[in-house]
N, C-alpha and C positions, 0 to 999 in steps of 0.2 A: 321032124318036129318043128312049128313054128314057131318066134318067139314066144306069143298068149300064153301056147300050151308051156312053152320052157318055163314062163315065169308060174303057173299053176301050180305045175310038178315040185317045185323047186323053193314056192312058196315062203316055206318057214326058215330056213339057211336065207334068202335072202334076207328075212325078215332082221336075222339072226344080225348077221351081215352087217345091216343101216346100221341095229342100232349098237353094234360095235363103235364104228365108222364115226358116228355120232356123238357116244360118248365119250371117244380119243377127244377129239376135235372140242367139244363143250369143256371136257376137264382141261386142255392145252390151253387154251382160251382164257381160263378163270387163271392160271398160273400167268402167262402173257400180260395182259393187263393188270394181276397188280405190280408186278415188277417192270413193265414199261411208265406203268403211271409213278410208282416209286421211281423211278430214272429220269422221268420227264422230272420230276417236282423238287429231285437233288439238282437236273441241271440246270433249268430254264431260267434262274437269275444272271449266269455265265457266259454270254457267247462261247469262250471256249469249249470249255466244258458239256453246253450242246451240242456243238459239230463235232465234239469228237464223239459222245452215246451215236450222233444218227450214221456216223461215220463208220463206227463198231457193226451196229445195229445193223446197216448197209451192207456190211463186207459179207458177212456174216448170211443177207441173202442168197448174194452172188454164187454158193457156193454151190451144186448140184445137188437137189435132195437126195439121186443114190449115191452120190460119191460121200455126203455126210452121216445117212445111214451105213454107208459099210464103213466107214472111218468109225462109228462110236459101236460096231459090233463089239470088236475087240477092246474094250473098254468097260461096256455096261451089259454085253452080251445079248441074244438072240430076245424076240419079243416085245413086249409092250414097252419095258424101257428104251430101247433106240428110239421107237416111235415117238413117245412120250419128249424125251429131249430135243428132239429134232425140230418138233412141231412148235414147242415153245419158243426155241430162238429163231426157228421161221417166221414165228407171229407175232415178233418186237417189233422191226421195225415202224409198220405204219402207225402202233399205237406210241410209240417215243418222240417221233416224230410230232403227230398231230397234239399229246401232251404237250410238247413243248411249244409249240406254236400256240392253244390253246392258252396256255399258263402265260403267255407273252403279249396276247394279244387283250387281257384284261387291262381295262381302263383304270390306267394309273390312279383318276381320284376318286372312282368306288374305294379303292386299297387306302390310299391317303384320308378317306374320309373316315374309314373302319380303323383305322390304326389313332386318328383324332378323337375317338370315341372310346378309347383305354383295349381295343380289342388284338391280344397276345397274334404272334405270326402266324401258329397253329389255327387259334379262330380266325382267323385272315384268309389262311389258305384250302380249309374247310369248310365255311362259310360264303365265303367269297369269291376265292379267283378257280376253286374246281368246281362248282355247280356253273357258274360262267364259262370254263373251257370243258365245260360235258359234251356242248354239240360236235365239236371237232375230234373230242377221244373216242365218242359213241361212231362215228366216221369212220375211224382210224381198225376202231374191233371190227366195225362190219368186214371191211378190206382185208382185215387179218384172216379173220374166217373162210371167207371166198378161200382166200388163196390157199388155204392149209384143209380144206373142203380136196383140192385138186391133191395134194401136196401129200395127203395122209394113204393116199391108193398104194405110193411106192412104199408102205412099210409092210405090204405083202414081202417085200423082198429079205426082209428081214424075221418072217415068221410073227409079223404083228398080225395086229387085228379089222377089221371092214373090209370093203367093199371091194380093195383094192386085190385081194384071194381070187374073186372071182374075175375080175380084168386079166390075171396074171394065171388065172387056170387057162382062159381062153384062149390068151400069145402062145401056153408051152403047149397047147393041142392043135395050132391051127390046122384047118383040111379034115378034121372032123366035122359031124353032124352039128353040135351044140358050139362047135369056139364061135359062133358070130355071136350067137345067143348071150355065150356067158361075159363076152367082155360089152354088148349092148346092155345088158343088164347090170353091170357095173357100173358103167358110165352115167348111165340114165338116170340109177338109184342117186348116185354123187350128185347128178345137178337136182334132184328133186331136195334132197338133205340140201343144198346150197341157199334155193326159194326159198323154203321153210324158214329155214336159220335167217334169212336176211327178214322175211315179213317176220318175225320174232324183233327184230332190230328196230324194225317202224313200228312195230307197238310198242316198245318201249321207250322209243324214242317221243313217240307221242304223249305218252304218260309221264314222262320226267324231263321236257322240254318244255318250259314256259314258253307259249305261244309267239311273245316278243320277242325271244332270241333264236326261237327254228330258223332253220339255212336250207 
């Protein structure tokens, strides 16, 4: 059977598949960013306080997706929870980061001029210094994404959900007919979900990016 015909036959399970794969990653995401952007926005008046979130945030990458999924099996058990926590604190760091650099990099006397006008910290920082550091946090989700696009394959190992079933059928069949097929189709579904999701980014990015602060 060739791939064409694999992916015909096979059709609906992959379809099945993306948009598992999809909806991990979309819901990891919306959790991700607001607790990186809440971490950017506690730390970024601090030095300290910042290098130690990117610092946490950093370690916390380094750590191997499957040696972190099988560390939180025993813990939160088999399925969509491993996956689910994993992918979240996989997907802080670039957005903690780029929050904080964004929230740092607003021009002190926009701030100085809003706070001269009777406007409380909250409208300061609502108003002002996060519609200002949007282009660098909206940066930081894409990056997050990519990675956790890759990242979210290995929670097949843990009986989670997408794409990553079918990569991980392929490894434990090789030397059969279909394992080239099914971990090509794996793979491929993964970068096509990755395009998507990023041109999703540039529309947004276009539509809530005032034209004189795009980067």
């Amino acid at each position: 059977m060739n791939f064409w015909e694999y992916l015909g036959n096979r059709r609906q399970q992959l379809l099945a598949d993306a948009f598992q794969h999809a909806s991990a990653v979309f819901q990891c995401m919306v959790v991700a960013t607001a607790i990186g952007v809440l971490i950017g926005v506690l730390t970024y008046r601090s030095q300290w306080a910042g290098n130690l979130a990117t610092t946490v945030t950093s370690t916390i990458l380094t750590i191997p997706s499957l040696a972190m999924i099988g560390l939180l099996i025993p813990v939160v058990g088999l399925g969509v929870a491993p996956t689910v926590t994993a992918l979240t604190l996989y997907g802080l760091l670039p957005i903690v980061r780029n929050a904080i650099v964004g929230l740092r990099g607003v021009d002190p006397t926009l701030v100085d001029a809003a706070k001269g006008i009777g406007m409380s910290r909250l409208h300061r920082l609502v108003r002002i210094e996060l519609p200002l550091a949007w282009p660098p946090i909206l940066t930081g989700i894409r990056v997050s994404t990519q990675m956790l696009m890759g990242i979210a394959a290995i929670a097949a190992y843990a009986s989670g959900p997408g794409l990553g079933n079918e990569i991980f059928r392929g490894i434990a069949s090789l030397g059969s007919k279909n394992a080239l097929n099914q971990v090509l189709a794996g793979t491929l579904g993964i970068i096509v979900l990755a395009l998507l999701f990023d041109a999703v980014y540039v529309l947004i990015g276009r539509l809530t990016i005032p034209r004189g602060i795009r980067v």
